[in-house]
C-alpha positions in Angstrom: -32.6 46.3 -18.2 -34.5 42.9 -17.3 -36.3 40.9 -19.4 -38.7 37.7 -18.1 -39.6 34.8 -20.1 -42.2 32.1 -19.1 -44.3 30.0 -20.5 -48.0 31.0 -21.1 -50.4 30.8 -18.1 -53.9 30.3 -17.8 -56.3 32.7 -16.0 -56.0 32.3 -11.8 -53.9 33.7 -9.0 -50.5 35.0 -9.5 -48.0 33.0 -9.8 -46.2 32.8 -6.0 -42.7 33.0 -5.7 -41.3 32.1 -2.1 -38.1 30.5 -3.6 -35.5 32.2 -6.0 -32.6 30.9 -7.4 -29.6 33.2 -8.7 -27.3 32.0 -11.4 -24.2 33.3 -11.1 -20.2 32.7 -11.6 -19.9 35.7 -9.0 -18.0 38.2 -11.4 -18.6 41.3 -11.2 -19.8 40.9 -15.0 -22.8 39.6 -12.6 -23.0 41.9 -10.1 -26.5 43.5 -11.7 -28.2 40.1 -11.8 -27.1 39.8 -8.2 -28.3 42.9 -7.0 -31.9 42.2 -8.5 -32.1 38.9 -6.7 -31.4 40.4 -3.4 -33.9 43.1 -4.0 -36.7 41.0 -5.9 -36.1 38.3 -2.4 -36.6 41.2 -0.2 -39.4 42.5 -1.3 -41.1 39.4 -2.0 -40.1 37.9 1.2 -38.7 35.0 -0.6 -35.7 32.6 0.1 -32.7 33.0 -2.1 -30.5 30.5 -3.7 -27.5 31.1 -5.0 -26.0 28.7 -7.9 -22.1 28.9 -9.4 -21.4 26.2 -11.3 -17.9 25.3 -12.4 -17.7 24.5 -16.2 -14.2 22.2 -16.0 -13.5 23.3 -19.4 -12.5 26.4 -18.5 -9.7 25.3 -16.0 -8.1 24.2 -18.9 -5.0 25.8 -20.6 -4.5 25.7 -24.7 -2.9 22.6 -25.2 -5.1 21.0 -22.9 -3.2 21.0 -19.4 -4.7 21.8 -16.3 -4.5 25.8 -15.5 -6.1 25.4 -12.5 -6.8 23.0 -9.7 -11.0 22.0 -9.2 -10.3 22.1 -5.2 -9.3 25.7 -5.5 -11.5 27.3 -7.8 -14.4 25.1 -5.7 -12.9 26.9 -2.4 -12.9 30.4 -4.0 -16.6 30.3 -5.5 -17.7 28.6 -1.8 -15.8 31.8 0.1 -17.4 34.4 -2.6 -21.0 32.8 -2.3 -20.3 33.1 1.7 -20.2 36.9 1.0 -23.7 36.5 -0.1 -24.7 34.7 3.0 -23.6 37.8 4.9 -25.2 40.4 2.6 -28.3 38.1 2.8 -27.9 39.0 6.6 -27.4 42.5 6.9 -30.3 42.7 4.2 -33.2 40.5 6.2 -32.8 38.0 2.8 -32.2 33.9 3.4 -29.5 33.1 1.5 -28.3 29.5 1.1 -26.0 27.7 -1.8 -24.5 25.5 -4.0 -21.7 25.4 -5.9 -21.5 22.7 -8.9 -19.6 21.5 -11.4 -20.7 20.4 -15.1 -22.1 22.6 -18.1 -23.3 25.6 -16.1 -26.4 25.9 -18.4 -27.9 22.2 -17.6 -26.8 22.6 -14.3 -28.4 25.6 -13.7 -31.6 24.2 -14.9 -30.9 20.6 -13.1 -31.0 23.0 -9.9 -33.8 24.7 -10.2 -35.8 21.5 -10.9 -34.1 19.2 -7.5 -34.8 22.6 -5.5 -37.8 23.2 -6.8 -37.3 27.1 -7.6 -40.1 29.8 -8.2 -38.4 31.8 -10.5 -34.3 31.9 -11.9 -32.2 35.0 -11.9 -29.5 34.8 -14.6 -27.5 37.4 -15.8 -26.4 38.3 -19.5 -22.9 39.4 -20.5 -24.6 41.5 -23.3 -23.7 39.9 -26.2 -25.1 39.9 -29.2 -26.4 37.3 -31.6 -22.9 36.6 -33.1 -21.3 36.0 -29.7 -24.0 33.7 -28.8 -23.3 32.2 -32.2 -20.2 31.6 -31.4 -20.0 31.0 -27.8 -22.8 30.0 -26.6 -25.3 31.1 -24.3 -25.9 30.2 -20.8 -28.9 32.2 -20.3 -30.4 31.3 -23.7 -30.2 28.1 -22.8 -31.4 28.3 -19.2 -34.6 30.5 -20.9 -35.2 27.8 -23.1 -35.0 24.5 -20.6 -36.1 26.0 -17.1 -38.8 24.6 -15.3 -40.3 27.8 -14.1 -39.6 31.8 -15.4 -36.7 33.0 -15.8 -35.5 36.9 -15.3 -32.3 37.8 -17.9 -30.5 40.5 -16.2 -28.3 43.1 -18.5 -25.3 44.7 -17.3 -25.6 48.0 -16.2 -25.1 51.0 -18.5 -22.0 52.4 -18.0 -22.1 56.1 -17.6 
């Protein structure tokens, strides 16, 4: 299930959207929010930019030591988002992107201003208002700042 949220427009054409950017830590938690971009890019002919953006808080262990090295996790999310290069291939899609570092909800919306975006894809790990509560929300937040509309994506029902 998707969900938009924009601001209010006035009466005119519709709103154009030749550049999309997808927010994504490439999990497969956002596989579903992937697979919309690609399809939404194809059929609207539109480029597609992929964002992952490393939060460095999360490379650290309890305690506060270092779990895991920036380089790497930077080299890992650069091969992944290659992998989207090549689907963007195979599916007729231009796919370029970038891979950050910082809070990944600023950052997402700090990219879609500098790249000047059309529309952001983010996905949602479904949680509810107590998890957001608690953890946060990077798609609440992206919804909230982001210069243009943004889609929420939902995981896919499992059946």
């Amino acid at each position: 299930m998707t969900s938009v949220a924009h601001a209010s427009r006035t009466a005119g054409p519709p709103p154009r959207h030749d550049k999309l950017l997808l927010a994504t830590d490439l999990s497969e938690a956002s596989a579903a929010a992937t697979d919309e971009a690609f399809e939404l890019a194809r059929r609207l002919g539109a480029q597609l930019l992929v964002v992952s953006v490393i939060d460095p808080g999360t490379l650290l262990r309890p305690g506060g030591r270092a779990g895991a090295r920036m380089d790497q996790v930077r080299s890992r999310r650069a091969q992944l988002a290659q992998t989207l290069v090549d689907r963007g291939r195979s599916e007729g899609v231009t796919v370029s992107f970038l891979v950050w570092e910082g809070d990944p909800g600023n950052m997402i919306v700090e990219a879609a201003e500098a790249e000047g975006v059309d529309l952001v894809l983010v996905g949602s790990h479904g949680r509810g208002a107590v998890g957001r509560f608690f953890l946060g929300s990077v798609s609440d937040h992206v919804v909230r700042h982001a210069p243009c509309p943004v889609l929420v994506v939902r995981p896919r029902e499992r059946g």
